[in-house]
Every structure is written in structure tokens, then in C-alpha cells.
One Martini backbone bead per residue (centre of mass of N, CA, C, O) as a GRO file, in nm:
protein
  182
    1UNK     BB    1  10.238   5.802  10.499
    2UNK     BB    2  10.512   5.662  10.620
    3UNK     BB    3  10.623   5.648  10.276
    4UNK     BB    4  10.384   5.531  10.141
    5UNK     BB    5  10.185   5.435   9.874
    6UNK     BB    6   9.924   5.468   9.803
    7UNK     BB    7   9.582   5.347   9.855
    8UNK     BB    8   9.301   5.253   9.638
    9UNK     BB    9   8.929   5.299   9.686
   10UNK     BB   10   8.685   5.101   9.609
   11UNK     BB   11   8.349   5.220   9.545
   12UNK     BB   12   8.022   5.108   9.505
   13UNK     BB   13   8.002   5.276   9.252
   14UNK     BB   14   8.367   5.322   9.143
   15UNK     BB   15   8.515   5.488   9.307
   16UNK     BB   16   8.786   5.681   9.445
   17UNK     BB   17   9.001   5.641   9.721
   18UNK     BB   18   9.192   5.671   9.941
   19UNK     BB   19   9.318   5.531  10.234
   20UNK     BB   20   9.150   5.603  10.577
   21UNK     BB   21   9.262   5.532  10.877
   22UNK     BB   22   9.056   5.707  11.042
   23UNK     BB   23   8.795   5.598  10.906
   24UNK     BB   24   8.830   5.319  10.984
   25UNK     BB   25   8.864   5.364  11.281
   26UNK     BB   26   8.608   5.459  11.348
   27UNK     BB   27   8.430   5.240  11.223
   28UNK     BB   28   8.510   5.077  11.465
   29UNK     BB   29   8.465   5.224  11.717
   30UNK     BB   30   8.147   5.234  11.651
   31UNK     BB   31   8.150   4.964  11.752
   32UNK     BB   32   8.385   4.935  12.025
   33UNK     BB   33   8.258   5.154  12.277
   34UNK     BB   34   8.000   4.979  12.393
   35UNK     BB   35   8.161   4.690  12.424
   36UNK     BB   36   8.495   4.755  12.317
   37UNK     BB   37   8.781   4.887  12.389
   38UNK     BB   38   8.971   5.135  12.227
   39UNK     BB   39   9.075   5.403  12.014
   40UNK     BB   40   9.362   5.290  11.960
   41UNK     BB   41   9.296   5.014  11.885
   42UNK     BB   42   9.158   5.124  11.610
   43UNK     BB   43   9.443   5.232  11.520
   44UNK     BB   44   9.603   4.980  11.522
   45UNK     BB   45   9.397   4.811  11.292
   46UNK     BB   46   9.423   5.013  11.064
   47UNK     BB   47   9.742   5.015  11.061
   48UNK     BB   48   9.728   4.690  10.992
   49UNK     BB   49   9.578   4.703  10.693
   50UNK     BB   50   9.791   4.921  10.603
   51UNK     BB   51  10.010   4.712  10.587
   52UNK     BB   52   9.929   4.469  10.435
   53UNK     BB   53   9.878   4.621  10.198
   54UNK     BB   54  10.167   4.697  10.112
   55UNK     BB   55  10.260   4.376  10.104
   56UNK     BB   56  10.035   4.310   9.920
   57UNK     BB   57  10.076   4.532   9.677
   58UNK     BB   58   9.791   4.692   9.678
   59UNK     BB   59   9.695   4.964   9.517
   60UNK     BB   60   9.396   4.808   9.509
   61UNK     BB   61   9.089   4.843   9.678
   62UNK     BB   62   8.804   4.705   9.785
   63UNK     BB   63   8.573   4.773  10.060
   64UNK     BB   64   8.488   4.572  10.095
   65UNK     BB   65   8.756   4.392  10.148
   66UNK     BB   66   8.822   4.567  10.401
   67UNK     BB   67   8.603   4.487  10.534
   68UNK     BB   68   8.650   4.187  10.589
   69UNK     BB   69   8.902   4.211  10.686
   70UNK     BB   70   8.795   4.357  10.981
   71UNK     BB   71   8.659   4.138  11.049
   72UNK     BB   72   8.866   3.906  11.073
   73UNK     BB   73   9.043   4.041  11.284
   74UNK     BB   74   8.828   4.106  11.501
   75UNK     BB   75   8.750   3.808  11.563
   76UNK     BB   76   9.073   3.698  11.604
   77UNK     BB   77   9.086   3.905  11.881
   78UNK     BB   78   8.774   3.891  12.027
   79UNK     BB   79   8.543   4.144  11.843
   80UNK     BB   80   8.273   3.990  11.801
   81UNK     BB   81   8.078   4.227  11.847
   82UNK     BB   82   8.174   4.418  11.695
   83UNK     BB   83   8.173   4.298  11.402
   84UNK     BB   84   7.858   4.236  11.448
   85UNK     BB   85   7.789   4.541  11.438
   86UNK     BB   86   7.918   4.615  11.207
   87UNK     BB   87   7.728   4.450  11.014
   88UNK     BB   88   7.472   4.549  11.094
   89UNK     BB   89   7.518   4.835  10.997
   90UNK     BB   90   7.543   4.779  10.701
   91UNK     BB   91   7.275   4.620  10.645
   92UNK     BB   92   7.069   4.864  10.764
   93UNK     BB   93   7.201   5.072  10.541
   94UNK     BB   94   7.153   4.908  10.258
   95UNK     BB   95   6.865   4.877  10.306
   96UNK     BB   96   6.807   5.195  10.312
   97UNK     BB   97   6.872   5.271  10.072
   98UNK     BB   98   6.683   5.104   9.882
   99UNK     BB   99   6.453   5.253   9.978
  100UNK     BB  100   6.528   5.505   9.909
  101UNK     BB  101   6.382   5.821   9.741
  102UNK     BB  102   6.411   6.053   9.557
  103UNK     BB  103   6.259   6.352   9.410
  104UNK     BB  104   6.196   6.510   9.096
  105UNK     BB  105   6.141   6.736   8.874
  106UNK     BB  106   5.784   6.601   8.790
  107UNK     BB  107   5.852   6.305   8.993
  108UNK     BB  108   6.109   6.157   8.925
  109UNK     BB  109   6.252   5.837   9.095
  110UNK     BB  110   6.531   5.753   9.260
  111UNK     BB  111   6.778   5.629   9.387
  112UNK     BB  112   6.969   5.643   9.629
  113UNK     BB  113   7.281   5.848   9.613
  114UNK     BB  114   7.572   5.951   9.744
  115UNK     BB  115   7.734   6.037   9.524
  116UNK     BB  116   7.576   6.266   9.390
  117UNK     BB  117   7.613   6.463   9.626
  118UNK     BB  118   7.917   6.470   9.644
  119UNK     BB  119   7.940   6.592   9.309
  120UNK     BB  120   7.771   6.831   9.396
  121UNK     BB  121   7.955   6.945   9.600
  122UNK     BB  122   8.155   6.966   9.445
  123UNK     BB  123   8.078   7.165   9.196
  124UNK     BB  124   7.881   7.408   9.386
  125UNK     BB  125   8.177   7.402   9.616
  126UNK     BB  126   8.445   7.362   9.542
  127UNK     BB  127   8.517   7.077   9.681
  128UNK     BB  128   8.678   6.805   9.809
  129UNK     BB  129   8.613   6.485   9.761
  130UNK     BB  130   8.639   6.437  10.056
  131UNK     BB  131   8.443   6.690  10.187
  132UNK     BB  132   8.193   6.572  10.035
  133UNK     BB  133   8.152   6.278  10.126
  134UNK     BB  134   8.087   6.400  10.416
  135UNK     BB  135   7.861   6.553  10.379
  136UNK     BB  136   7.695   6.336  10.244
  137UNK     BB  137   7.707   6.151  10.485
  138UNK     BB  138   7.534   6.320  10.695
  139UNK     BB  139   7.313   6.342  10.535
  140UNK     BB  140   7.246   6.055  10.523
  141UNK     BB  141   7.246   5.966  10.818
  142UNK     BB  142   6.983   6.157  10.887
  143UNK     BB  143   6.805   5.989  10.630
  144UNK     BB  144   6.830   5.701  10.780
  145UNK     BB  145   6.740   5.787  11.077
  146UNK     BB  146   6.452   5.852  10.943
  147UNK     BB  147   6.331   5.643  10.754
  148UNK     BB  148   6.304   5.722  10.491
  149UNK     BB  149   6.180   5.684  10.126
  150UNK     BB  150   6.171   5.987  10.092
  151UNK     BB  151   6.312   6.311   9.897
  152UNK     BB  152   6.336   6.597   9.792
  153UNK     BB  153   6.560   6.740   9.639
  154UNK     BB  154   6.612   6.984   9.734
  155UNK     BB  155   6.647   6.921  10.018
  156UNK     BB  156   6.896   6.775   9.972
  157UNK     BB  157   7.006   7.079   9.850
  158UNK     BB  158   6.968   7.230  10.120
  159UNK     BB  159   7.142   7.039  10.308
  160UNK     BB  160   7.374   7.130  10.211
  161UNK     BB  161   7.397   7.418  10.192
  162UNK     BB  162   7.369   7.433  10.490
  163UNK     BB  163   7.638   7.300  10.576
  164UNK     BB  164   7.853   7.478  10.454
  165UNK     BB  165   7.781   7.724  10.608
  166UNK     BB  166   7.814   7.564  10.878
  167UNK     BB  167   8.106   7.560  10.814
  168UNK     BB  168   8.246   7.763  10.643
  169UNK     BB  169   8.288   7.680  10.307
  170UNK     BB  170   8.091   7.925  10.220
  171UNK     BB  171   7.887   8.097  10.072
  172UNK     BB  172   7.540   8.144  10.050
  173UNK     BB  173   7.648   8.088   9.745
  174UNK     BB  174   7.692   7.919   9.502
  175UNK     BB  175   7.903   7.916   9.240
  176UNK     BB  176   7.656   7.707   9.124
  177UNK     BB  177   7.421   7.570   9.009
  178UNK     BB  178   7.272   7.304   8.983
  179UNK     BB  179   7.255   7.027   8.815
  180UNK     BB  180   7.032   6.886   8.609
  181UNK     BB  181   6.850   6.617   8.570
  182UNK     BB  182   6.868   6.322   8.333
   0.00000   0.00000   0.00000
């Protein structure tokens, strides 16, 4: 990445991943698409992002602190409408995220969690990191647009399943059953 050493983004949950310059320009453009701005431009204030953590040599950076910095940017320059748009959807994902709940076989449920599902797509499709928390996302971003309350976990692993083959990540049957929650 043009010289730099990693920078390493601590998720909500706890876990890193390396800082991702693509990953953010992207969700900066679906704030900035539909109301100002081109997608060069949320590349440039992404490599700006990027370019800052490096000069204050912070190794980790929490992804709120991320996010915070890309809105302060994003204001700063007069993309008050994307800003505001980013911001509303990070809170209207978090609320639904709180809302969906698990059904485990059993009865027992949990709250949804992404991080569950892309370890368990790491595990049962020897997946990469990265790999796995995309489709991940992809499951999340479908089951919150449908403003679910609940999924049975089945589903959840049949959907994941799905999008596998869908990709042509592997083949029909995972290379191990997922692993029973407990």
C-alpha cells in the first residue's frame, strides 16, 4: 500500500482488520452519490484518512475513531448532506442490529451478530478474513433491509451457503459441518 505499514482497525466487536482504503471510499460514496460529490472524490478523502493515520503513527485506530475522522472531514469540506446521511445510517443499522435476534436450535436466542457469521464462514469455507466478513455483510445488509426481528440460525448458515456457492467460493457441501453453539 504505496510504502505505508499496516494500520490495523479494531471492530466493534474487538477484532482487526488492516485499514481499508476501498472499503471506506465505498461507504462515503453511498452517503455521497445521490447527493453530492464523485466516487475520485470519496477516494481521495479515503487516501486522506489514510495518509493522517500514517503521519500520526497510530499502528490501531477503534473504526468509530475512523468513523468520526470521515465525518469531521466530510463536514469540513461541505459534504454536510453525505455526513449526515453517513450518520444516519451507521445509527439505523446499529438499531436494527439490536432489534434481530438468533433462534438457535433449542429456542435459545441471541442477538445478531456479524462477527458469529464471518467466523463461522472462515471456519466451515476456509475463507479469508476479509472474504468472510463480505459476505458476512452482504447477509447483515439483506436481513436488516428486511427489518427482521428474528432468523432461525439454519437460515442464516443456509444463506451463507447460498452466497459460497453463489460466488463460486467452493463447492457444494463445506469442508466441515459448523461447529454447534454453545
Amino acid at each position: 500500500m504505496d510504502g505505508f505499514r499496516t494500520i490495523r482497525v479494531i471492530k466493534r466487536d474487538g477484532s482487526a482488520e488492516p485499514f481499508d482504503e476501498t472499503k471506506l471510499a465505498a461507504a462515503m460514496w453511498m452517503a455521497m452519490r445521490d447527493r453530492q460529490g464523485e466516487y475520485e472524490d470519496a477516494r481521495e478523502l479515503a487516501r486522506a484518512v489514510r495518509c493522517f493515520l500514517h503521519r500520526v503513527d497510530w499502528p490501531c485506530v477503534a473504526s468509530a475513531a475512523v468513523f468520526e475522522m470521515t465525518i469531521k472531514i466530510m463536514r469540513r469540506i461541505q459534504l454536510r448532506r453525505a455526513a449526515a446521511a453517513m450518520e444516519t445510517h451507521r445509527q439505523r443499522r446499529k438499531l436494527r442490529r439490536k432489534r434481530l435476534r438468533v433462534i438457535h436450535d433449542g429456542g435459545r436466542m441471541t442477538v445478531w451478530d456479524k462477527s458469529w457469521l464471518a467466523e463461522l464462514a472462515k471456519g466451515s469455507w476456509r475463507l479469508l478474513p476479509r472474504t468472510a466478513r463480505i459476505l458476512a455483510g452482504e447477509i447483515e445488509r439483506e436481513l436488516l433491509a428486511e427489518r427482521r426481528r428474528w432468523i432461525d440460525r439454519g437460515d442464516v448458515i443456509n444463506r451463507l451457503n447460498e452466497r459460497v456457492v453463489e460466488y463460486g467460493l467452493a463447492d457444494a457441501v463445506p469442508v466441515s459441518p459448523p461447529a454447534p453453539q454453545t
